[in-house]
C-alpha positions as CSV (number, residue, x, y, z in Angstrom):
1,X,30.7,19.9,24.2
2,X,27.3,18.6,26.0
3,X,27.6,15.1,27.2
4,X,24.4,13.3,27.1
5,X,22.6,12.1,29.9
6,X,23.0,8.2,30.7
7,X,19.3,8.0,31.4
8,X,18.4,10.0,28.5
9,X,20.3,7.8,26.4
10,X,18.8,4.3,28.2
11,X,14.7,6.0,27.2
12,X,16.3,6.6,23.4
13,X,17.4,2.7,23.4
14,X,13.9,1.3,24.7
15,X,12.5,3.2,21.8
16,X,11.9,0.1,19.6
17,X,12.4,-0.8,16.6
18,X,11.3,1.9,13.6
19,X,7.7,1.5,12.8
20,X,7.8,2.8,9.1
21,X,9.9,-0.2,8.1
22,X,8.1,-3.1,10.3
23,X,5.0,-2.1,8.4
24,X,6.5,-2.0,4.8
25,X,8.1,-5.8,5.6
26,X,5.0,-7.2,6.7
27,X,3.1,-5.5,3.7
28,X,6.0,-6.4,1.2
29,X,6.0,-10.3,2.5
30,X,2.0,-10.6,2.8
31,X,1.9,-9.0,-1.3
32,X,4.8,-11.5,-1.8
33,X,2.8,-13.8,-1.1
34,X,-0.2,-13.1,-3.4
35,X,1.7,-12.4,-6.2
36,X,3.9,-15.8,-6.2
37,X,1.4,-17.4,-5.6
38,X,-1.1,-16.4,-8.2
39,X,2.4,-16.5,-10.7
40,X,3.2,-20.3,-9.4
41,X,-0.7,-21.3,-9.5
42,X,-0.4,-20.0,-13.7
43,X,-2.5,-17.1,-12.3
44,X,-5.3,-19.2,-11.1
45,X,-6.2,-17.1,-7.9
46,X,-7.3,-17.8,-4.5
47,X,-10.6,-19.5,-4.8
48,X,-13.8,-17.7,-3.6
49,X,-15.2,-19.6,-0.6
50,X,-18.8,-18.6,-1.2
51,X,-20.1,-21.2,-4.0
52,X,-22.3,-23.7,-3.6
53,X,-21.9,-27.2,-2.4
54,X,-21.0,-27.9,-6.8
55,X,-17.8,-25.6,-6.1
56,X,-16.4,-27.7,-3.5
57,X,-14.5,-29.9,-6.6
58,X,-13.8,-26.8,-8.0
59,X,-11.9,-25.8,-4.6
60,X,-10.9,-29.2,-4.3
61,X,-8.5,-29.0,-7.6
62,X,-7.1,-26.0,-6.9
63,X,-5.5,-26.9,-3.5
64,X,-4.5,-30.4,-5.5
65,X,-2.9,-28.8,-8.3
66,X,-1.1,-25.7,-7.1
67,X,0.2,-27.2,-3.7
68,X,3.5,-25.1,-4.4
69,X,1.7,-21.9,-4.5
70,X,-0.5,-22.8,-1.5
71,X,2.1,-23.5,0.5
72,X,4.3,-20.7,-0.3
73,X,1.7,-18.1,0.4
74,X,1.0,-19.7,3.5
75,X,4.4,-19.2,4.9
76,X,4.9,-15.9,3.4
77,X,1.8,-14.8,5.3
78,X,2.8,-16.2,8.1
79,X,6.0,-14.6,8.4
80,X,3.5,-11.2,7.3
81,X,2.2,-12.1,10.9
82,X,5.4,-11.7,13.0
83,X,6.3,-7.6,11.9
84,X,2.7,-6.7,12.5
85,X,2.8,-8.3,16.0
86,X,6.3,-6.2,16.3
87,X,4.4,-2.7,15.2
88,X,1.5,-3.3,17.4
89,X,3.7,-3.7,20.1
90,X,5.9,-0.9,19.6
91,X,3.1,1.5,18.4
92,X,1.4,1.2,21.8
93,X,4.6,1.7,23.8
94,X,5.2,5.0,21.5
95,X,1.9,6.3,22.4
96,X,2.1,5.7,25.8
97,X,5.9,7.2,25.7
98,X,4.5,10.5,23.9
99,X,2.2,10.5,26.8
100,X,-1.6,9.2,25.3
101,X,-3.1,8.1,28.7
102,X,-7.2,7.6,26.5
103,X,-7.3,3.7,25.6
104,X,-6.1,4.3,22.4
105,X,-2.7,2.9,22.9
106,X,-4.3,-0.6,24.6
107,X,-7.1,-0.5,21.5
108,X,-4.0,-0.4,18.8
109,X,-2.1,-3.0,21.2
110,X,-5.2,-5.7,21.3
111,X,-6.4,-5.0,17.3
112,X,-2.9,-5.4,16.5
113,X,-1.9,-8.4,18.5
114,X,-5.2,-10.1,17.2
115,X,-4.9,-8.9,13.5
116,X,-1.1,-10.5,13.3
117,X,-2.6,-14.1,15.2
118,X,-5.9,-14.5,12.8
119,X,-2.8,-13.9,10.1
120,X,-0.7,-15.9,11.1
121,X,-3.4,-18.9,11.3
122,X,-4.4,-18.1,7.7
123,X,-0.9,-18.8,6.7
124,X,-1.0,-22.0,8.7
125,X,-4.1,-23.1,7.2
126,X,-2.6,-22.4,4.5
127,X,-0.3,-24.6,4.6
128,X,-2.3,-27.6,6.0
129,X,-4.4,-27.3,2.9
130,X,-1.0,-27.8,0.9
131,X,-0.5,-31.2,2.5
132,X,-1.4,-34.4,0.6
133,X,-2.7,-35.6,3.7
134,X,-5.6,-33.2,3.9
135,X,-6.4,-33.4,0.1
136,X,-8.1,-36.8,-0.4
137,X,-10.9,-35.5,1.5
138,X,-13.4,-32.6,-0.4
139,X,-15.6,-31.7,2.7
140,X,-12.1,-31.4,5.4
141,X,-10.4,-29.3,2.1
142,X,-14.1,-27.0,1.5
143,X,-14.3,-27.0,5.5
144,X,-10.2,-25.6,5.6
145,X,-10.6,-23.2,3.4
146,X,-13.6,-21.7,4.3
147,X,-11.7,-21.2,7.7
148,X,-8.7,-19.7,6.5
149,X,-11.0,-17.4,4.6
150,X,-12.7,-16.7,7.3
151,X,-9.8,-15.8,9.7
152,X,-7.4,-13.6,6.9
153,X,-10.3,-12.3,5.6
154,X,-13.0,-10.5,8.6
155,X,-10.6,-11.8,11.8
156,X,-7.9,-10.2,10.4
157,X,-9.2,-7.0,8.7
158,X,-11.9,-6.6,11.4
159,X,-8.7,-6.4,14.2
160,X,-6.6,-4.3,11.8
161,X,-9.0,-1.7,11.8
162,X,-8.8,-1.4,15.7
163,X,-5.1,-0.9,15.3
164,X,-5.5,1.1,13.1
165,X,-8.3,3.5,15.0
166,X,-5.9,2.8,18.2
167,X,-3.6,5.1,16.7
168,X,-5.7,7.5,14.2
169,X,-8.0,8.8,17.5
170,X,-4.8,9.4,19.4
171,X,-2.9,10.8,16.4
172,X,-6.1,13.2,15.8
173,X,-6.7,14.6,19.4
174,X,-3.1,14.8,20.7
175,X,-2.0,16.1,17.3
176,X,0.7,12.9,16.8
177,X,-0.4,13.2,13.2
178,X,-1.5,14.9,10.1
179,X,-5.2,15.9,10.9
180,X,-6.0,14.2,7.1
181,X,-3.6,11.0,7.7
182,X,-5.3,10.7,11.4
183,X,-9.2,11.4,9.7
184,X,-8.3,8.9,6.6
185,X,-7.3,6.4,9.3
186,X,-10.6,7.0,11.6
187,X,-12.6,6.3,7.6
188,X,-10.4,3.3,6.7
189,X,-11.1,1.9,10.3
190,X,-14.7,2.3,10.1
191,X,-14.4,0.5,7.2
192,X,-12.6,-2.6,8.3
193,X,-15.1,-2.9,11.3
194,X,-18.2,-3.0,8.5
195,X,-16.5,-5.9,6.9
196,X,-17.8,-7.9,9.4
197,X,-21.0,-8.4,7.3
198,X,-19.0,-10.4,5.6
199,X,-20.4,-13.4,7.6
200,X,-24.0,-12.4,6.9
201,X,-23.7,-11.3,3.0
202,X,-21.2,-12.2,0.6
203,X,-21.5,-9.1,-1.2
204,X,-19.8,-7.3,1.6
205,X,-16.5,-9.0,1.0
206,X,-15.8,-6.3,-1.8
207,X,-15.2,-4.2,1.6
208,X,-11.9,-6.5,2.9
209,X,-9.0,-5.8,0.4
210,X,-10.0,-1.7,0.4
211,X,-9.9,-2.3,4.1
212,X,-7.0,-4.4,4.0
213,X,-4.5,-2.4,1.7
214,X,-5.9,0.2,2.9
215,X,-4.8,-0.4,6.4
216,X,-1.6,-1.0,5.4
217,X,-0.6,1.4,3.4
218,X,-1.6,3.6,6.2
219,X,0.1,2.0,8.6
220,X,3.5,2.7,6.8
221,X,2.3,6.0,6.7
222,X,1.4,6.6,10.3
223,X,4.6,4.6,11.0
224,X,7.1,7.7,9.4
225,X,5.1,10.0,10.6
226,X,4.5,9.3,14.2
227,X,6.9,10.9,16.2
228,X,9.1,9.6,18.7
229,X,9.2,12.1,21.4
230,X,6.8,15.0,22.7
231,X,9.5,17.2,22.2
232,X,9.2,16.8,18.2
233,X,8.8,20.2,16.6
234,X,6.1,18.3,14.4
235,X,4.1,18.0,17.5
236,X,4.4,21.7,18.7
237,X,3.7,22.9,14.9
238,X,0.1,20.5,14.7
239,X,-1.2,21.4,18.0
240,X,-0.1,24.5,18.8
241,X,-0.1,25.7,23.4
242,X,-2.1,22.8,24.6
243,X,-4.2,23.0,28.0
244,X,-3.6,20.5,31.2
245,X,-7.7,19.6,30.2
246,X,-6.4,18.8,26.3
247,X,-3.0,16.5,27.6
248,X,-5.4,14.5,30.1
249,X,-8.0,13.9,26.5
250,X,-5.1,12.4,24.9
């Protein structure tokens, strides 16, 4: 019977946490959240930050009157926040392991590690804007939410898009992935950096939650699919005898 290297076995061990399910925990907790709250609030949703100064009362009651559902969102987002950081992390160190030397693996490390903090703030905001301390005062409530807005809505999708692309343009050129998951990715990413006109027209926010679930749902995707080792016969069967010019691209 073969006994298995020590080292061999020490590399298997660093491997990290699975990626598939870190990415369906942080979507499952961050849809938690949207869904208790919206069941808590008596299905009064999120306000829309983008009225006029006469929907700051408006705004102003909702945080007053659903503080449950504010505040339990908040956290559940928050705790979204801490998985993603985790997949980021551990998506980069794959790439690196399965040998992608392009920036790709730093790009998904940065968008991720960016996408899980303006997340994470959100839910804090979120929270903030639960306390009865921070109600009695329309223009700090209007100013709060227009921030948390700001940073789960463009901060956040805007850097999950990078992780997103991190991992697609690797996945496409070093044949990690399936050529249509990698392209959809590459599509999805270019959308979540457009929602950045956001800030300049409010029409483009109709671009954050396709970006946004989108993202996600690829990200579990990507995280089953991406292979842990060169060696994977997925990885022989995508890209076929591969050049010493094609393993310095990826």
């Amino acid at each position: 019977m073969a006994v298995q290297n020590p080292t061999a076995r020490r590399h298997e061990a660093q491997g990290g946490p699975p990626l598939g399910p870190l990415a369906l925990v942080s979507t499952a907790l961050f849809v938690a959240g949207l869904v208790t709250s919206t069941l808590l609030a008596d299905g009064a949703v999120f306000p829309s930050p983008f009225g006029g100064a006469g929907a700051t009362a408006g705004i102003t009651a909702y945080f007053r009157d659903h503080t449950d559902a504010v505040r339990i969102a908040g956290a559940l987002q928050f705790g979204s926040s801490v998985p993603l950081a985790l997949y980021a992390a551990t998506a980069s160190a794959r790439l690196h392991r399965l040998g992608v030397r392009a920036p790709g693996a730093t790009i998904a490390l940065a968008g991720g590690l960016l996408a899980s903090a303006f997340l994470g703030l959100c839910g804090l905001l979120g929270w903030v804007l639960s306390r009865p301390e921070s109600l009695g005062q329309p223009g700090v409530v209007r100013a709060l939410h227009s921030l948390a807005f700001a940073t789960g809505g463009p901060g956040h999708v805007v850097a999950l898009g990078l992780l997103v692309a991190g991992i697609a343009v690797p996945g496409l050129l070093a044949g990690l992935l399936p050529r249509a998951l990698a392209l959809g990715g590459l599509v999805l990413a270019a959308v979540a950096e457009l929602s950045t006109l956001t800030l300049l027209f409010d029409g483009a926010a109709v671009l954050l939650p396709i970006a946004r679930f989108g993202g996600l749902l690829w990200l579990i995707a990507a995280g089953f699919l991406l292979p842990r080792h060169r060696s994977d016969p997925r990885v022989r069967a995508r890209t076929g005898p591969r050049t010493p010019h094609e393993e310095q691209r990826a």
